[in-house]
TIVORO-339053 format. One record per residue: residue in three letters; residue number from 0; x, y, z of N, C-alpha, C in turn. Coordinates in steps of 0.1 Angstrom, whole numbers, plus 5000, padded with zeros to 4 digits. Example, Ala and Ser with C-alpha at 12.3 -4.5 7.8 and 13.67 -1.06 7.14 Angstrom:
# TIVORO-339053
{residu: ALA	num: 0	n.X: 5132	n.Y: 4943	n.Z: 5078	ca.X: 5123	ca.Y: 4955	ca.Z: 5078	c.X: 5132	c.Y: 4967	c.Z: 5078}
{residu: SER	num: 1	n.X: 5128	n.Y: 4978	n.Z: 5071	ca.X: 5137	ca.Y: 4989	ca.Z: 5071	c.X: 5129	c.Y: 5000	c.Z: 5079}
This chain:
# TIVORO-339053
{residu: UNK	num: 0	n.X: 5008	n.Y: 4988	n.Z: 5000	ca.X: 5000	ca.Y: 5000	ca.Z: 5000	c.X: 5009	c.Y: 5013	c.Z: 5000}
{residu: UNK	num: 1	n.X: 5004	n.Y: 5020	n.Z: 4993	ca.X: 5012	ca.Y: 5037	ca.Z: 4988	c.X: 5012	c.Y: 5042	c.Z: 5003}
{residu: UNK	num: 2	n.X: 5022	n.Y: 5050	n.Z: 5008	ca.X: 5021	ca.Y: 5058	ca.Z: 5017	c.X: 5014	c.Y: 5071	c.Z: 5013}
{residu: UNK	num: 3	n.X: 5005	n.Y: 5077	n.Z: 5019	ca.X: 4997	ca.Y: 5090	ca.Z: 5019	c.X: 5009	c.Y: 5101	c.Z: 5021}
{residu: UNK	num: 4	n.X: 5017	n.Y: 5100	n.Z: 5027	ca.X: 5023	ca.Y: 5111	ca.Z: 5032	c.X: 5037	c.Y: 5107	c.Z: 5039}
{residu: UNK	num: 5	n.X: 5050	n.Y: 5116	n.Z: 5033	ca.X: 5061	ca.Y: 5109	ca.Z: 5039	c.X: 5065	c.Y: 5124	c.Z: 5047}
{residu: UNK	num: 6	n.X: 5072	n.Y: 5118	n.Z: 5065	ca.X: 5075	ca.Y: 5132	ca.Z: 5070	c.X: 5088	c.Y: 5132	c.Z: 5069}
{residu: UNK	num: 7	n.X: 5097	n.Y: 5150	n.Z: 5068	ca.X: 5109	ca.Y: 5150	ca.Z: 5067	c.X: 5114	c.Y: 5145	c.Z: 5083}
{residu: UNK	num: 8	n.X: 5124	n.Y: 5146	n.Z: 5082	ca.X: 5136	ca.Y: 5147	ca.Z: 5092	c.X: 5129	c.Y: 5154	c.Z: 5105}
{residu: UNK	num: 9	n.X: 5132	n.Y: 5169	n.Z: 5097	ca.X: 5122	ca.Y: 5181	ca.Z: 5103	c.X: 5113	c.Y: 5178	c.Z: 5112}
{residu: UNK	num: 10	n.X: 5099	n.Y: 5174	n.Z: 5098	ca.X: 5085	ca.Y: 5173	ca.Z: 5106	c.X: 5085	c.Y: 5159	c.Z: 5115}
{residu: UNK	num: 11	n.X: 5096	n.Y: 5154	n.Z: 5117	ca.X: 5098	ca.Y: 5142	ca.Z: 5124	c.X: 5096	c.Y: 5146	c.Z: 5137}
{residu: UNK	num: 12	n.X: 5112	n.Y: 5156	n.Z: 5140	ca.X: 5116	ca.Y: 5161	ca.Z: 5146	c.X: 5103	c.Y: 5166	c.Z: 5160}
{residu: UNK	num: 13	n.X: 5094	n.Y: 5180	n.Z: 5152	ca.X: 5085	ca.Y: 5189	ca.Z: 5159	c.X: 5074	c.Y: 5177	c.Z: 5161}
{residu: UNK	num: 14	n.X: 5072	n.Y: 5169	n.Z: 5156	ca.X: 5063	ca.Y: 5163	ca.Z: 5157	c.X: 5065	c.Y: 5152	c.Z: 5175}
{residu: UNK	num: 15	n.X: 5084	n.Y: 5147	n.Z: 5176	ca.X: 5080	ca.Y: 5144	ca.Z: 5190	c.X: 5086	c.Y: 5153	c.Z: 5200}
{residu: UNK	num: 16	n.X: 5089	n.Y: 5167	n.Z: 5191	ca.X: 5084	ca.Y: 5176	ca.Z: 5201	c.X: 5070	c.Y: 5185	c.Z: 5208}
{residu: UNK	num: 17	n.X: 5059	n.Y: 5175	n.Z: 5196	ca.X: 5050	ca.Y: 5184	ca.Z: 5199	c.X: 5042	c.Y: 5170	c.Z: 5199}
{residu: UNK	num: 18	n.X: 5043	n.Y: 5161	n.Z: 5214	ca.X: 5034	ca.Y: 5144	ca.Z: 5214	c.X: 5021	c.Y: 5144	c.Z: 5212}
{residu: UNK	num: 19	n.X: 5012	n.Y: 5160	n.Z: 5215	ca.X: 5000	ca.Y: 5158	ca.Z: 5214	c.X: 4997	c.Y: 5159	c.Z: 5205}
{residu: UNK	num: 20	n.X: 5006	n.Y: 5161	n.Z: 5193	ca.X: 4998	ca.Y: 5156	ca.Z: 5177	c.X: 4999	c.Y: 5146	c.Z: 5177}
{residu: UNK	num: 21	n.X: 4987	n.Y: 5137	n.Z: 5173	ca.X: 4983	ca.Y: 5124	ca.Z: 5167	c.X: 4984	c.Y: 5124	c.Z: 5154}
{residu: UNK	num: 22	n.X: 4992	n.Y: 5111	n.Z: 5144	ca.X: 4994	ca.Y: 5111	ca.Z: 5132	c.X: 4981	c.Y: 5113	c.Z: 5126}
{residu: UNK	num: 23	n.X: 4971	n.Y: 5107	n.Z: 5127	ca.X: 4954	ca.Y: 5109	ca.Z: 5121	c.X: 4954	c.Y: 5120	c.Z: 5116}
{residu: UNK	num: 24	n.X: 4957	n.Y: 5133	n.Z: 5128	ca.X: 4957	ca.Y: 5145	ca.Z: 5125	c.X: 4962	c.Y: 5151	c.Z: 5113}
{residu: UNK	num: 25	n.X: 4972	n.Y: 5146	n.Z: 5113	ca.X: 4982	ca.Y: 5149	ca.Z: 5098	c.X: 4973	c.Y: 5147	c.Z: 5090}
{residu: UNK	num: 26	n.X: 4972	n.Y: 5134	n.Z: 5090	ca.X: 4967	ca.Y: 5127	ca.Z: 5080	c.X: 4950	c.Y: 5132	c.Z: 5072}
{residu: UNK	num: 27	n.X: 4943	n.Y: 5135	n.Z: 5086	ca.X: 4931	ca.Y: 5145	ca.Z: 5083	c.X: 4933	c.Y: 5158	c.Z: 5075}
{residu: UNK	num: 28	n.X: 4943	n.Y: 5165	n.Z: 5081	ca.X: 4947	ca.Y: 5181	ca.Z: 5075	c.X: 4951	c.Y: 5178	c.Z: 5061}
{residu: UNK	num: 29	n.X: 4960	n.Y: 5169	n.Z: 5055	ca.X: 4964	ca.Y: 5166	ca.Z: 5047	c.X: 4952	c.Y: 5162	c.Z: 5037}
{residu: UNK	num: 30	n.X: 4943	n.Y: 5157	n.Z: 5042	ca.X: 4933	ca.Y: 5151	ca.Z: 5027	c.X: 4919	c.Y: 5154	c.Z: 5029}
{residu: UNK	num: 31	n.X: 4916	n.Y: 5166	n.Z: 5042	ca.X: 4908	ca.Y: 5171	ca.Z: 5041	c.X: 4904	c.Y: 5183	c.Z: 5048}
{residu: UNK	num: 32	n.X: 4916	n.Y: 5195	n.Z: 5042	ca.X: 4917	ca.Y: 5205	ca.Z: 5047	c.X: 4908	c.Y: 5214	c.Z: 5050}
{residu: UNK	num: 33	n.X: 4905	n.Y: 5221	n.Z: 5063	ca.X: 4893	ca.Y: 5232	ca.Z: 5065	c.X: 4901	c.Y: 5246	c.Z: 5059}
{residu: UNK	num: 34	n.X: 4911	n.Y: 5252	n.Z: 5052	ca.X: 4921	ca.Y: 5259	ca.Z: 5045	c.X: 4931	c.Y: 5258	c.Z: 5039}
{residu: UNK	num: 35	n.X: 4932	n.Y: 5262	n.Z: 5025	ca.X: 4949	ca.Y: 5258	ca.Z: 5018	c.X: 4949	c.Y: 5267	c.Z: 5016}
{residu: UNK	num: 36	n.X: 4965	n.Y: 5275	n.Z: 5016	ca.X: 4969	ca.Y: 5286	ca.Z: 5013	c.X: 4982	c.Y: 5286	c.Z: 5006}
{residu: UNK	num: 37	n.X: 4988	n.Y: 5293	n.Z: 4997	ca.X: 5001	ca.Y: 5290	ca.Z: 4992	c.X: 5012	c.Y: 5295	c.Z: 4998}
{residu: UNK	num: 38	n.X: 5026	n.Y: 5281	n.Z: 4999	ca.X: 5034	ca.Y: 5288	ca.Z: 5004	c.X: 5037	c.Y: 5303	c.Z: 5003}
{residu: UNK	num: 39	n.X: 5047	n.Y: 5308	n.Z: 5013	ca.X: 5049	ca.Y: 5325	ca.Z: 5006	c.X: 5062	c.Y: 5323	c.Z: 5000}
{residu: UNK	num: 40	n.X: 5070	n.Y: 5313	n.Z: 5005	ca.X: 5086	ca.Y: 5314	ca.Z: 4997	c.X: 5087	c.Y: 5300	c.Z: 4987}
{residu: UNK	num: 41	n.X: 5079	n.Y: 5294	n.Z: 4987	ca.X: 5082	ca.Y: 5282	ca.Z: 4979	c.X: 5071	c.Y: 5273	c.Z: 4970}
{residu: UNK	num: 42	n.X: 5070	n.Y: 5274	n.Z: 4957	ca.X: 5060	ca.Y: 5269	ca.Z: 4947	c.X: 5053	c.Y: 5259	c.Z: 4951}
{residu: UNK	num: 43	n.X: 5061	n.Y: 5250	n.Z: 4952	ca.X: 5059	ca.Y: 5237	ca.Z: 4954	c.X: 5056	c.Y: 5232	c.Z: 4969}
{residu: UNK	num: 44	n.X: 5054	n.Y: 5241	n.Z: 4975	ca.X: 5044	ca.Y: 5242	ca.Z: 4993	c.X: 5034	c.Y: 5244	c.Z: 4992}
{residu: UNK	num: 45	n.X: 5024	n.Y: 5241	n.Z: 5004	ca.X: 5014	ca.Y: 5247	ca.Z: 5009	c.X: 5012	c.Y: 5247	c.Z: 5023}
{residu: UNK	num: 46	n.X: 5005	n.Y: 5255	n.Z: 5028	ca.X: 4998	ca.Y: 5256	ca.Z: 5041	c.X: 4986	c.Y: 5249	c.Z: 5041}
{residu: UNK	num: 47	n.X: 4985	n.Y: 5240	n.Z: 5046	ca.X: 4970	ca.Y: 5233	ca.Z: 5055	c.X: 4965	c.Y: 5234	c.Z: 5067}
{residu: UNK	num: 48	n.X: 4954	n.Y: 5238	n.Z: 5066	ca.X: 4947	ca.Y: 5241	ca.Z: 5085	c.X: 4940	c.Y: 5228	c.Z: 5081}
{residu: UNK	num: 49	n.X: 4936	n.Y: 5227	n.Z: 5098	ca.X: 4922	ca.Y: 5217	ca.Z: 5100	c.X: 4920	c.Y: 5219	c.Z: 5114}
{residu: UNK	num: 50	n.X: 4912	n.Y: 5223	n.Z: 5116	ca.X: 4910	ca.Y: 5225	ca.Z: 5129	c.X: 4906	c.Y: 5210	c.Z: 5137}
{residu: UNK	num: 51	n.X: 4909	n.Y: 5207	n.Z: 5148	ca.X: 4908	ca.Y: 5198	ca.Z: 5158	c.X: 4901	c.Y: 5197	c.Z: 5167}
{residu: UNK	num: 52	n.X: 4885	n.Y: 5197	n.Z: 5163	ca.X: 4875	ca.Y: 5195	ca.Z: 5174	c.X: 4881	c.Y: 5188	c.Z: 5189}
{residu: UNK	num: 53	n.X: 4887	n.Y: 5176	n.Z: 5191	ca.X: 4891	ca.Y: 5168	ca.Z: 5201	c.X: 4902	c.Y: 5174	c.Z: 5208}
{residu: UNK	num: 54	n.X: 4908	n.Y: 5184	n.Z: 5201	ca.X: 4917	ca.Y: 5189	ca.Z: 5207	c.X: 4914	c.Y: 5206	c.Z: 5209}
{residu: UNK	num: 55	n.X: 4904	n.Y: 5211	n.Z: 5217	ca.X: 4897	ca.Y: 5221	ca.Z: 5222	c.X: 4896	c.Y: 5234	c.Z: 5207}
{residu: UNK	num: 56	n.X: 4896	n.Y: 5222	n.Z: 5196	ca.X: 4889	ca.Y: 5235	ca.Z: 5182	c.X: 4904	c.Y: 5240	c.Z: 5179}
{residu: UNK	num: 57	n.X: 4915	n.Y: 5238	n.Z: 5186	ca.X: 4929	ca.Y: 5243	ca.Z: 5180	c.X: 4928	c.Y: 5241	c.Z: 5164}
{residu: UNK	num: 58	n.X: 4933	n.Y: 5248	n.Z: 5160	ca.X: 4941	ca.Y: 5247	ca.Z: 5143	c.X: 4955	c.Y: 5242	c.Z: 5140}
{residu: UNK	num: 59	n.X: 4959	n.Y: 5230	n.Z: 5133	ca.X: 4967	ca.Y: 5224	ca.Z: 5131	c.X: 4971	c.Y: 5227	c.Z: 5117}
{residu: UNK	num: 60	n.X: 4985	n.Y: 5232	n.Z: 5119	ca.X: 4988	ca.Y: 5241	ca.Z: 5105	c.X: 5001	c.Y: 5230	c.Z: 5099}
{residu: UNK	num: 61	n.X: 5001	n.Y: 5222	n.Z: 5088	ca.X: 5010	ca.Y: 5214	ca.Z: 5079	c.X: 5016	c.Y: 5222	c.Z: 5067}
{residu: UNK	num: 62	n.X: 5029	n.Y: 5224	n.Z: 5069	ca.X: 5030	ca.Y: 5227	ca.Z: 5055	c.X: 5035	c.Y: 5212	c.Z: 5050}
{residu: UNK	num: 63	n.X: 5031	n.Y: 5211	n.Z: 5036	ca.X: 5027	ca.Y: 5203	ca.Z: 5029	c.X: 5037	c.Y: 5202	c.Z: 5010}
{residu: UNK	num: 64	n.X: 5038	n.Y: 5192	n.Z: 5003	ca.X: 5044	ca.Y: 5193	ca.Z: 4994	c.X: 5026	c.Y: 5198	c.Z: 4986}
{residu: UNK	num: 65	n.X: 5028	n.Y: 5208	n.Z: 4973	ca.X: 5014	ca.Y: 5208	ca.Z: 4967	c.X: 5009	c.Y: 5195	c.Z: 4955}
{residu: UNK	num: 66	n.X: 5020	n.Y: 5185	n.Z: 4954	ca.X: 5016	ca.Y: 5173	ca.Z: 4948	c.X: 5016	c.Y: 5164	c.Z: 4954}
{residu: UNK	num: 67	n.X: 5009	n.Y: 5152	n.Z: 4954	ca.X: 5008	ca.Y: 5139	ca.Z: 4962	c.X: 4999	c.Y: 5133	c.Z: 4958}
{residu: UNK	num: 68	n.X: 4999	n.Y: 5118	n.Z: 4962	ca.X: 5007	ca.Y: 5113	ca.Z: 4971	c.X: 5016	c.Y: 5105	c.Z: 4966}
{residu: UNK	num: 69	n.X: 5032	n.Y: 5106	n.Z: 4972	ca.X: 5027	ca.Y: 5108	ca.Z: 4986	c.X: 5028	c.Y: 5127	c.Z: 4990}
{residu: UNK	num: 70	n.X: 5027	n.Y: 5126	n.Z: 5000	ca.X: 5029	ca.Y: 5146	ca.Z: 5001	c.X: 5039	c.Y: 5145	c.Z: 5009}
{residu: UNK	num: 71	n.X: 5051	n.Y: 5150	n.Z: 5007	ca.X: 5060	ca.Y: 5157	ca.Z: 5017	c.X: 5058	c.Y: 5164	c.Z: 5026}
{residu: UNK	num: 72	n.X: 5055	n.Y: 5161	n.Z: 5039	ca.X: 5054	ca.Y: 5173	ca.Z: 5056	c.X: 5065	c.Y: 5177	c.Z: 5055}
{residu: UNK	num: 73	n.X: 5067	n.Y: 5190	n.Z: 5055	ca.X: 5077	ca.Y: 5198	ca.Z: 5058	c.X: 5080	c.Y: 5202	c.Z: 5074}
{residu: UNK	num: 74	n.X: 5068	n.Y: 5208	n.Z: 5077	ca.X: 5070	ca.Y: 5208	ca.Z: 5096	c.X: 5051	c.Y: 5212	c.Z: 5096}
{residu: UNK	num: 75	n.X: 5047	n.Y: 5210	n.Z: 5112	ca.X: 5032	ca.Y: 5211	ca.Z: 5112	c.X: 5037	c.Y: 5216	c.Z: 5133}
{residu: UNK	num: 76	n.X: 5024	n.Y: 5221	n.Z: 5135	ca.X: 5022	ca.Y: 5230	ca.Z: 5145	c.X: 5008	c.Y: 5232	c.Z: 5148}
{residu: UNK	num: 77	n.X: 5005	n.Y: 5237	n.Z: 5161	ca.X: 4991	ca.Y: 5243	ca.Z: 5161	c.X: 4996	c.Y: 5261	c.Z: 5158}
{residu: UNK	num: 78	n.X: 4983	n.Y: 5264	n.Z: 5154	ca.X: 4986	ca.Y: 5280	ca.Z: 5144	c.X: 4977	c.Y: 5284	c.Z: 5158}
{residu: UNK	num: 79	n.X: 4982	n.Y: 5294	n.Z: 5168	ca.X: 4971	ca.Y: 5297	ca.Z: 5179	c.X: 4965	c.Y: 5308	c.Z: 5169}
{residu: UNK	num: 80	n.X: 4974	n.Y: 5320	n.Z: 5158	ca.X: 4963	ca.Y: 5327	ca.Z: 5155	c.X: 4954	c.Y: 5321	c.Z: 5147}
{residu: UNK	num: 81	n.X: 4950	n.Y: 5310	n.Z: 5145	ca.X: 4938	ca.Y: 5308	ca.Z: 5140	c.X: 4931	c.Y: 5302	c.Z: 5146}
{residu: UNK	num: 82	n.X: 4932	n.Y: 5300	n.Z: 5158	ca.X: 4918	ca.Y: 5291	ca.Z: 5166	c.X: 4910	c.Y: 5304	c.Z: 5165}
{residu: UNK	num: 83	n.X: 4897	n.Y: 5295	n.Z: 5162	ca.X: 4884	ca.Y: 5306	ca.Z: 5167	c.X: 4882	c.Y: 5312	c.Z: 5144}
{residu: UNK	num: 84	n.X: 4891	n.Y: 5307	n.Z: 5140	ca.X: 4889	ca.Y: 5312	ca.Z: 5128	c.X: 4886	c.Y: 5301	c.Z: 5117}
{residu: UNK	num: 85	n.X: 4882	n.Y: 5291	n.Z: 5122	ca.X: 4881	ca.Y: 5279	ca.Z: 5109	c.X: 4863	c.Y: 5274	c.Z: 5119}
């Protein structure tokens, strides 16, 4: 089975620095975003929100390769300025 999504080094990295992201999560933002936005320095990026009901409506922001699959994570985070906006 194809992988959906491969993460770098990077989004490895923030990811077990940041344990309360659950991979689903990714994986939700990734194929069924509540926002896409285009990188601002790089063609071939994007920004993904999805907001996280289970996780008090936070926004979970991925940047993303803009072709896939699979999609390259670049690094992912909660976006605080956007809770309350998705």
């Amino acid at each position: 089975m194809e992988e959906f999504y491969i993460l770098t080094d990077h989004a490895r990295e923030r990811l077990a620095l940041r344990s309360e992201i659950k991979e689903e999560w990714i994986e939700a933002t990734v194929m069924n975003p509540d926002l896409i936005s285009p990188h601002k320095n790089a063609d071939y990026k994007q920004y993904v929100y999805k907001k996280i009901e289970e996780f008090d409506n936070r926004v979970l922001k991925v940047v993303a390769s803009r072709e896939g699959p699979p999609y390259i994570i670049y690094t992912l985070h909660f976006e605080r300025s956007m809770k309350g906006k998705l």
